[in-house]
mmCIF file as Biopython writes it, N, C-alpha, C and O atoms, coordinates in Angstrom:
data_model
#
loop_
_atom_site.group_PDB
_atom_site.id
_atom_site.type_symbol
_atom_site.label_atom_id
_atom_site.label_alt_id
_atom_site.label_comp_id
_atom_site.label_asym_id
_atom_site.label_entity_id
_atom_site.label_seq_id
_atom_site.pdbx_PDB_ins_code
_atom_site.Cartn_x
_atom_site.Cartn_y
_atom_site.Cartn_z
_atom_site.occupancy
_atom_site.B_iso_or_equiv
_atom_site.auth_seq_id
_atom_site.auth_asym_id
_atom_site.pdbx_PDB_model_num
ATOM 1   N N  . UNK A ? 1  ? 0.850   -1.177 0.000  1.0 0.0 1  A 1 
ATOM 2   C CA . UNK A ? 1  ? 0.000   0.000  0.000  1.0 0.0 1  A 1 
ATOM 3   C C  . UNK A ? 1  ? 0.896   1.240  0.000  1.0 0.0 1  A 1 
ATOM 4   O O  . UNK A ? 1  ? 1.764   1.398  0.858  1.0 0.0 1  A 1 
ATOM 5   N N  . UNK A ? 2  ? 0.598   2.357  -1.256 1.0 0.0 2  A 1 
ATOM 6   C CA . UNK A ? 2  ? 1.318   3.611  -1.093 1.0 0.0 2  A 1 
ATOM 7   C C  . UNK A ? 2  ? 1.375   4.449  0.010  1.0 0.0 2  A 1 
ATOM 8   O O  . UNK A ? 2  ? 0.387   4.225  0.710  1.0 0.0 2  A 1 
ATOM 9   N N  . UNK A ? 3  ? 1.956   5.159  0.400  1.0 0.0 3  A 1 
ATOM 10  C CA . UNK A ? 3  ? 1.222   6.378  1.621  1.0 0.0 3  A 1 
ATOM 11  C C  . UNK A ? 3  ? 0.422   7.074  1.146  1.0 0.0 3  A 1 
ATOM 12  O O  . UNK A ? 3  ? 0.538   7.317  -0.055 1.0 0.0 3  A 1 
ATOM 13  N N  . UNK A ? 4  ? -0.618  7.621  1.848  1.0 0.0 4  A 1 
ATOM 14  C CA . UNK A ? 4  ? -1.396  8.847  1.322  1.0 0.0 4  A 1 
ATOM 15  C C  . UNK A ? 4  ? -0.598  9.939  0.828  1.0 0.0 4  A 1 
ATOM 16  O O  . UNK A ? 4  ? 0.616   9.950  1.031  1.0 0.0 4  A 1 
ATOM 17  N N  . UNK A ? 5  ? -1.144  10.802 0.236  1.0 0.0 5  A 1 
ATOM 18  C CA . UNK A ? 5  ? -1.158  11.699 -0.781 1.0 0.0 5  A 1 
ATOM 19  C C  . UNK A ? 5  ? -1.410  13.166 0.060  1.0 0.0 5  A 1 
ATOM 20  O O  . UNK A ? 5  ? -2.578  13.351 0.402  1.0 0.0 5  A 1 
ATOM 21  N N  . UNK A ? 6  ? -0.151  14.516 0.525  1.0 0.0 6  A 1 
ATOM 22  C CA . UNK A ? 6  ? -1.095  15.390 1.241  1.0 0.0 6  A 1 
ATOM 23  C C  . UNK A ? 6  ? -2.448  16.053 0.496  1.0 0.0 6  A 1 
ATOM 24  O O  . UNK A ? 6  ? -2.760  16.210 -0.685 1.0 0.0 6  A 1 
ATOM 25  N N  . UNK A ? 7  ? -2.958  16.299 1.510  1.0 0.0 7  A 1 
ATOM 26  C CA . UNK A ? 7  ? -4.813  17.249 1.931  1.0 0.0 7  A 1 
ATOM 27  C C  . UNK A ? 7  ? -3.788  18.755 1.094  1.0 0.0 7  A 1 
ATOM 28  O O  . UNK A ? 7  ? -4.391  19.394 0.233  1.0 0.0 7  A 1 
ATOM 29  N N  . UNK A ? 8  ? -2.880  19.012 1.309  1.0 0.0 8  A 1 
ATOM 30  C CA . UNK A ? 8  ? -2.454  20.531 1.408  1.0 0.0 8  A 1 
ATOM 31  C C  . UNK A ? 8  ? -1.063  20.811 1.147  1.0 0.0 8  A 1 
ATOM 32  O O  . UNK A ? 8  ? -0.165  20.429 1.898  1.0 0.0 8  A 1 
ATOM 33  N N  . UNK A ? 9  ? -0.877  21.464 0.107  1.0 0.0 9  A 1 
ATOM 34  C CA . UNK A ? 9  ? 0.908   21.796 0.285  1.0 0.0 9  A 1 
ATOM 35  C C  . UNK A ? 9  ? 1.145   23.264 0.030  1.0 0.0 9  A 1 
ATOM 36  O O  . UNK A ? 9  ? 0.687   23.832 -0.961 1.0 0.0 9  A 1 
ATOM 37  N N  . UNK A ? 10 ? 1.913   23.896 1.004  1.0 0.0 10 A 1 
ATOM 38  C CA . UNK A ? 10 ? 2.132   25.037 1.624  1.0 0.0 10 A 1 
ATOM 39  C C  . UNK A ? 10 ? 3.338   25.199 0.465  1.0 0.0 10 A 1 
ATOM 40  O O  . UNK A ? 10 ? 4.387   24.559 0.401  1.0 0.0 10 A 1 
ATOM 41  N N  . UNK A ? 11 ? 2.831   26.312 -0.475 1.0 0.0 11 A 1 
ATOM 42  C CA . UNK A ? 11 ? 4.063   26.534 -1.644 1.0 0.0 11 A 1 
ATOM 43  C C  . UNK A ? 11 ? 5.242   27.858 -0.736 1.0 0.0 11 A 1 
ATOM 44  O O  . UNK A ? 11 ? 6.450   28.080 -0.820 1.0 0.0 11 A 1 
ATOM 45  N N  . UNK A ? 12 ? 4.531   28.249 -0.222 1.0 0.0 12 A 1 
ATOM 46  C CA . UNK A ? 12 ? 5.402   29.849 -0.224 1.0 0.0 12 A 1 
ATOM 47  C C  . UNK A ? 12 ? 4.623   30.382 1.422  1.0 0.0 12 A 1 
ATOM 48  O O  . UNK A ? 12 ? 3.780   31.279 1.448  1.0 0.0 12 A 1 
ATOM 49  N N  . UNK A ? 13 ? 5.116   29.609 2.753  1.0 0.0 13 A 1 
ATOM 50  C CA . UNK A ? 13 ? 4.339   30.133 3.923  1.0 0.0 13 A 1 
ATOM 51  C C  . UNK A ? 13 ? 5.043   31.399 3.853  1.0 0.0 13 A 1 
ATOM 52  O O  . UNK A ? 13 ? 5.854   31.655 2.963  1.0 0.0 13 A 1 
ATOM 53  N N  . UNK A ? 14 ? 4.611   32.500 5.159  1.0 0.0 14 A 1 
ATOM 54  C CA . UNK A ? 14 ? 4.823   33.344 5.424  1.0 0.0 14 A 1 
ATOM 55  C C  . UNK A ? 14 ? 4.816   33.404 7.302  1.0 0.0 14 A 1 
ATOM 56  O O  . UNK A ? 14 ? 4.434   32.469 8.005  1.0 0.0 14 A 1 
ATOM 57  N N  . UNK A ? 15 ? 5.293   34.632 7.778  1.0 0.0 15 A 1 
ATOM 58  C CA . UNK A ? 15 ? 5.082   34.852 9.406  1.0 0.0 15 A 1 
ATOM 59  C C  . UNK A ? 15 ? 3.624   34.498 9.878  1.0 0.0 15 A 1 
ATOM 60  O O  . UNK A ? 15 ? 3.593   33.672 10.790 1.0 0.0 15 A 1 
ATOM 61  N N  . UNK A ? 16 ? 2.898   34.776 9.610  1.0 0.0 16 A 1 
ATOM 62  C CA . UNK A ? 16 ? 1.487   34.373 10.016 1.0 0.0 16 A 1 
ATOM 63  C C  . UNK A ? 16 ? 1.313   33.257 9.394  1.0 0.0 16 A 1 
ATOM 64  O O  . UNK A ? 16 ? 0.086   33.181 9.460  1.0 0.0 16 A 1 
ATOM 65  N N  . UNK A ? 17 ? 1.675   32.266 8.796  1.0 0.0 17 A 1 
ATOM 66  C CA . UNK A ? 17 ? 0.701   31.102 8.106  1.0 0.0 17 A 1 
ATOM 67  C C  . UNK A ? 17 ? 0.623   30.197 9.746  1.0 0.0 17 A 1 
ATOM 68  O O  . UNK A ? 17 ? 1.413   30.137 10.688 1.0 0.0 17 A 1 
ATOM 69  N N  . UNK A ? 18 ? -0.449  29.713 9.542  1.0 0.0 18 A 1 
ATOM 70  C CA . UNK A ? 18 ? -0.922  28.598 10.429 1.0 0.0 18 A 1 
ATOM 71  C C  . UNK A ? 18 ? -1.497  27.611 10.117 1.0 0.0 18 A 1 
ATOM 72  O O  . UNK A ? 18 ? -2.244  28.126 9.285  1.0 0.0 18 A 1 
ATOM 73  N N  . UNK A ? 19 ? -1.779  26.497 10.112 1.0 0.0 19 A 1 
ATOM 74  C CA . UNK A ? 19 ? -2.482  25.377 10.172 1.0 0.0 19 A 1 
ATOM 75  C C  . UNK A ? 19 ? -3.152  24.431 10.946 1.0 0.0 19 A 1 
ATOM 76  O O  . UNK A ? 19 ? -2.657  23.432 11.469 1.0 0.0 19 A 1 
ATOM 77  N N  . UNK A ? 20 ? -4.275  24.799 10.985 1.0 0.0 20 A 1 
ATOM 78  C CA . UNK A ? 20 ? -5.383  24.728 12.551 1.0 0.0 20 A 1 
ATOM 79  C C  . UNK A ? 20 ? -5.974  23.209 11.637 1.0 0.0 20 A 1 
ATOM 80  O O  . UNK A ? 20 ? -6.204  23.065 10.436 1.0 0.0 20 A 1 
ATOM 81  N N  . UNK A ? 21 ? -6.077  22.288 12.726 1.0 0.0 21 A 1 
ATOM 82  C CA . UNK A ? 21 ? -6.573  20.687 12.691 1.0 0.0 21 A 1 
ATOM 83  C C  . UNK A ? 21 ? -7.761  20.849 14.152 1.0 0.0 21 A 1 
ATOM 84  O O  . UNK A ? 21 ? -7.617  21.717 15.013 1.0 0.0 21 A 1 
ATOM 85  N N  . UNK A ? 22 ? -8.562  20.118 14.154 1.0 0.0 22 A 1 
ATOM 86  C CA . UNK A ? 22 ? -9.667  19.777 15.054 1.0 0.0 22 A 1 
ATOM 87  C C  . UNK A ? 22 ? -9.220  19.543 16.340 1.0 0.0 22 A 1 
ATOM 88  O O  . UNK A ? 22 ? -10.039 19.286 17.222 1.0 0.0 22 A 1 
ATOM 89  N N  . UNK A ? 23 ? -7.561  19.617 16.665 1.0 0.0 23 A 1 
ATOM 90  C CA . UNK A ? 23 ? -7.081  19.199 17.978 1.0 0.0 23 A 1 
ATOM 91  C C  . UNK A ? 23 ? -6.929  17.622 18.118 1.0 0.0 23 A 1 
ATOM 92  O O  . UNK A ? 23 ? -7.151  16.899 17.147 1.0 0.0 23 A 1 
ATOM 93  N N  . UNK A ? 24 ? -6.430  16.957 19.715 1.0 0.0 24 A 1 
ATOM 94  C CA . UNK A ? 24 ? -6.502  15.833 19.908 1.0 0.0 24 A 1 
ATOM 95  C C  . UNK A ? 24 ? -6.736  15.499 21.013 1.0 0.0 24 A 1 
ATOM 96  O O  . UNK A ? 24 ? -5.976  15.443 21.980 1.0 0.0 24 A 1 
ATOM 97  N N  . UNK A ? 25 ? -7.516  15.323 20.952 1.0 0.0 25 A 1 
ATOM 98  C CA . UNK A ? 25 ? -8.573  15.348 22.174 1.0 0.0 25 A 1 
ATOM 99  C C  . UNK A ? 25 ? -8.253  13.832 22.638 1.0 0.0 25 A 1 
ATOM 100 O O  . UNK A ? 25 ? -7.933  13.044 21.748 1.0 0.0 25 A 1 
ATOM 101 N N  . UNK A ? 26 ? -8.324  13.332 24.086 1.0 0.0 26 A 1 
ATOM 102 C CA . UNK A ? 26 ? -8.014  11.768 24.351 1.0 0.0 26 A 1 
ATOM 103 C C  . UNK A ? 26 ? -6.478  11.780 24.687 1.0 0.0 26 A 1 
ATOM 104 O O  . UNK A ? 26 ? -6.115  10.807 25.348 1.0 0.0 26 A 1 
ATOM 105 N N  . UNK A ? 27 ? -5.680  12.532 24.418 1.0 0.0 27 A 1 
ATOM 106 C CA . UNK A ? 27 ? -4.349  12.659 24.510 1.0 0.0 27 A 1 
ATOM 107 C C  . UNK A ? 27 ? -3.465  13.469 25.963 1.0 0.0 27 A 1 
ATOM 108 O O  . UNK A ? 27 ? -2.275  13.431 26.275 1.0 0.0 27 A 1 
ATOM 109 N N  . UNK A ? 28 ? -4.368  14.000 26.459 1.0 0.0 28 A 1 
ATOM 110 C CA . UNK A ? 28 ? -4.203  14.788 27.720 1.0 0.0 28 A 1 
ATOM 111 C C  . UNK A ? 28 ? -3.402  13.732 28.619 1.0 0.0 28 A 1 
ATOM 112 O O  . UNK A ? 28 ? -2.337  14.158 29.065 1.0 0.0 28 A 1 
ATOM 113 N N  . UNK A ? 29 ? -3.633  12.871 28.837 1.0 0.0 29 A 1 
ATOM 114 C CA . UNK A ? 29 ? -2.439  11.733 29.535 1.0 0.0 29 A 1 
ATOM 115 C C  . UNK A ? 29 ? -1.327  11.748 29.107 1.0 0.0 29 A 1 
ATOM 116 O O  . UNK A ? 29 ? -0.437  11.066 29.614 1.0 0.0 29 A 1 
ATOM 117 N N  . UNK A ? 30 ? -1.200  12.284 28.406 1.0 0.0 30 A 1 
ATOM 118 C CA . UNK A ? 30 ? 0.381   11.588 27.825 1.0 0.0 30 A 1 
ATOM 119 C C  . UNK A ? 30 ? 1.051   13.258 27.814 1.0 0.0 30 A 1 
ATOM 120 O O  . UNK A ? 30 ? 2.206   13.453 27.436 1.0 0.0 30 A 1 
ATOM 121 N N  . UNK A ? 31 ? 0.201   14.318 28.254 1.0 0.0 31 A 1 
ATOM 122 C CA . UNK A ? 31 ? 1.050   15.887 28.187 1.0 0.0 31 A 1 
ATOM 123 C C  . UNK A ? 31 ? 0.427   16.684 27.062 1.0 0.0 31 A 1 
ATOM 124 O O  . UNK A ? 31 ? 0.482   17.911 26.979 1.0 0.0 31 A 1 
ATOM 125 N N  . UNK A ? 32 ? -0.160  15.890 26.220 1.0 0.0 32 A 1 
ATOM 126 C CA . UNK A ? 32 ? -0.767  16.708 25.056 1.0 0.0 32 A 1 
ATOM 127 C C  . UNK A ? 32 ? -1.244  17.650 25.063 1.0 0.0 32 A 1 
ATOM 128 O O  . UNK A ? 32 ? -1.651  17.648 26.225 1.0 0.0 32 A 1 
ATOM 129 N N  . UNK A ? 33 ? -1.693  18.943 24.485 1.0 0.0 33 A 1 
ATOM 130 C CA . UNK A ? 33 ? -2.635  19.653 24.833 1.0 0.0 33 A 1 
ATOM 131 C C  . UNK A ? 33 ? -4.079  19.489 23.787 1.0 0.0 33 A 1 
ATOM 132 O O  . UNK A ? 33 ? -3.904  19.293 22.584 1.0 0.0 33 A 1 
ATOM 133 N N  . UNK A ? 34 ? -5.215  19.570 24.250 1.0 0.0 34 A 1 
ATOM 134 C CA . UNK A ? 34 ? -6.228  19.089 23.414 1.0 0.0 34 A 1 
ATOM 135 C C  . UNK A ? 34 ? -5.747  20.067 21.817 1.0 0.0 34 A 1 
ATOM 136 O O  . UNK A ? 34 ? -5.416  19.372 20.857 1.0 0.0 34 A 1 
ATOM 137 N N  . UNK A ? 35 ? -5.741  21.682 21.633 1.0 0.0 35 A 1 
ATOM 138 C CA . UNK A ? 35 ? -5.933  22.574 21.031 1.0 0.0 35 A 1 
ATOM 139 C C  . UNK A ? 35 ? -6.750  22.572 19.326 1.0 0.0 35 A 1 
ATOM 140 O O  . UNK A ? 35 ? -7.979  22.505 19.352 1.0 0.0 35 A 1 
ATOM 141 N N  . UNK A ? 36 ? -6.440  22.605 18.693 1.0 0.0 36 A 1 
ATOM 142 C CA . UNK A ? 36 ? -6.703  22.887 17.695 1.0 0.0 36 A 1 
ATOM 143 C C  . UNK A ? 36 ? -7.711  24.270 17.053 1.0 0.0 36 A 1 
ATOM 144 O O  . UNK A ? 36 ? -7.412  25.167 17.841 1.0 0.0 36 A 1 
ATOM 145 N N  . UNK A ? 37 ? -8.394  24.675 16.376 1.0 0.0 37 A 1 
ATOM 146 C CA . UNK A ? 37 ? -9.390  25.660 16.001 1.0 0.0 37 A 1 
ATOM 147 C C  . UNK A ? 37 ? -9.951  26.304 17.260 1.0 0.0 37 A 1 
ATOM 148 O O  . UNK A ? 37 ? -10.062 25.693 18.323 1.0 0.0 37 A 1 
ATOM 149 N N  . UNK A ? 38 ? -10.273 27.476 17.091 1.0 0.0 38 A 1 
ATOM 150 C CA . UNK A ? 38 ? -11.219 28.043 18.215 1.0 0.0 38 A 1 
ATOM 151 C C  . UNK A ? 38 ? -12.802 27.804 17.649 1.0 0.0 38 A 1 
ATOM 152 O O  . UNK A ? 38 ? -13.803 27.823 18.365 1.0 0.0 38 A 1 
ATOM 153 N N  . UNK A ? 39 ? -12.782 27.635 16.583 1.0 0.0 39 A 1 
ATOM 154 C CA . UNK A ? 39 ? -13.815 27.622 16.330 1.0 0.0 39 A 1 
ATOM 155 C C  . UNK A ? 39 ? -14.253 26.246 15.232 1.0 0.0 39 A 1 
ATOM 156 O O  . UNK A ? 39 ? -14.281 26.500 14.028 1.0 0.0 39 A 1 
ATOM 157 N N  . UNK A ? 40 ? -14.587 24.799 15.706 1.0 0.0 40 A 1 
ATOM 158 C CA . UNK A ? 40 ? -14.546 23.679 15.485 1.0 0.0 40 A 1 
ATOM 159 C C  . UNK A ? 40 ? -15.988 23.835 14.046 1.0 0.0 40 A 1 
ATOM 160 O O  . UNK A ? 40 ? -15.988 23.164 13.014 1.0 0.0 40 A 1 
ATOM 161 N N  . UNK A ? 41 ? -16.631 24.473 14.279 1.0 0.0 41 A 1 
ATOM 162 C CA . UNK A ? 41 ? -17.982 24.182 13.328 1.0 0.0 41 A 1 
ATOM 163 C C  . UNK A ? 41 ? -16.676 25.086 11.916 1.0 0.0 41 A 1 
ATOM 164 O O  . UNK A ? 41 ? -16.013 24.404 11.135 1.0 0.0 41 A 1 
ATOM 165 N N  . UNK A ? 42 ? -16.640 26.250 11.942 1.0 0.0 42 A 1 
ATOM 166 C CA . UNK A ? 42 ? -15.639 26.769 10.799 1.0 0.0 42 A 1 
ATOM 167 C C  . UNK A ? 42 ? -14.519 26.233 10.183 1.0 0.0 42 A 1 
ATOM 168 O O  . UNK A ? 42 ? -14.196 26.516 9.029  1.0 0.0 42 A 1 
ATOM 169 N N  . UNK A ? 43 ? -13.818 25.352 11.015 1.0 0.0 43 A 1 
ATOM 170 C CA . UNK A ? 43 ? -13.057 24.541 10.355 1.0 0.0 43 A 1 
ATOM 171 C C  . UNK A ? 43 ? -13.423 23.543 9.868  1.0 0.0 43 A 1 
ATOM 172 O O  . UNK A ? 43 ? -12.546 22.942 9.247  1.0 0.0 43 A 1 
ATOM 173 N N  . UNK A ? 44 ? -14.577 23.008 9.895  1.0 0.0 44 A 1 
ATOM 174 C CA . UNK A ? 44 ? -15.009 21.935 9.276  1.0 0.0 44 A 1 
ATOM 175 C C  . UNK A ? 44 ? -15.702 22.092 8.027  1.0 0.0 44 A 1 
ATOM 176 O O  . UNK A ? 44 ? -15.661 21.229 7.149  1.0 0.0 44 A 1 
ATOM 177 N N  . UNK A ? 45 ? -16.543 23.518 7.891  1.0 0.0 45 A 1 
ATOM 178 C CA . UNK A ? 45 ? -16.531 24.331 6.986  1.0 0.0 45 A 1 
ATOM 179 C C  . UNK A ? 45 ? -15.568 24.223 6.175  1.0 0.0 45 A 1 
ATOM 180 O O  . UNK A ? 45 ? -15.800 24.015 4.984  1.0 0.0 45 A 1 
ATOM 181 N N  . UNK A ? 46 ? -14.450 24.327 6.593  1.0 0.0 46 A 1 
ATOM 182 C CA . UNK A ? 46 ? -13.559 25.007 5.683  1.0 0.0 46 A 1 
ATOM 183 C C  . UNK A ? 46 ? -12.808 23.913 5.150  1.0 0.0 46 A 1 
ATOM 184 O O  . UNK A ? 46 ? -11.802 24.207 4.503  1.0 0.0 46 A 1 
ATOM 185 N N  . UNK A ? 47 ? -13.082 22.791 5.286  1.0 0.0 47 A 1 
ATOM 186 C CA . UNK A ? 47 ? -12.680 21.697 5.046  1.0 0.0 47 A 1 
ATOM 187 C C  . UNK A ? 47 ? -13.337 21.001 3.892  1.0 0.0 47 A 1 
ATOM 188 O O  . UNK A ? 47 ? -12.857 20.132 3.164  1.0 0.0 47 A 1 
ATOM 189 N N  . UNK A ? 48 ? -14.354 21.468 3.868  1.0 0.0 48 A 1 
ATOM 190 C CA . UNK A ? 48 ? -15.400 20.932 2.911  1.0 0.0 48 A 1 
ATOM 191 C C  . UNK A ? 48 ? -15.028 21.193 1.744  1.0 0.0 48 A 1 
ATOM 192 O O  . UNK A ? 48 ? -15.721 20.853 0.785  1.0 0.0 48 A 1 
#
């Protein structure tokens, strides 16, 4: 089986580029921090 293929490729970032994921939630044991989007319904939006 190949690897997947990226969702996204960042040609030319800049000082502000970011890349916000849904967080990881379940991971707090291990030090993680949940984080991701402040705003979970818009990124999923924006995903679409």
């Amino acid at each position: 089986m190949s690897s997947p293929q990226p969702f996204i490729e960042i040609i030319k970032g800049g000082l502000q580029t970011t890349v916000q994921d849904l967080g990881r939630p379940g991971y707090q044991r291990a030090g993680v921090v949940v984080g991701g989007a402040a705003d979970n319904l818009s990124a999923r939006l924006d995903n679409l």
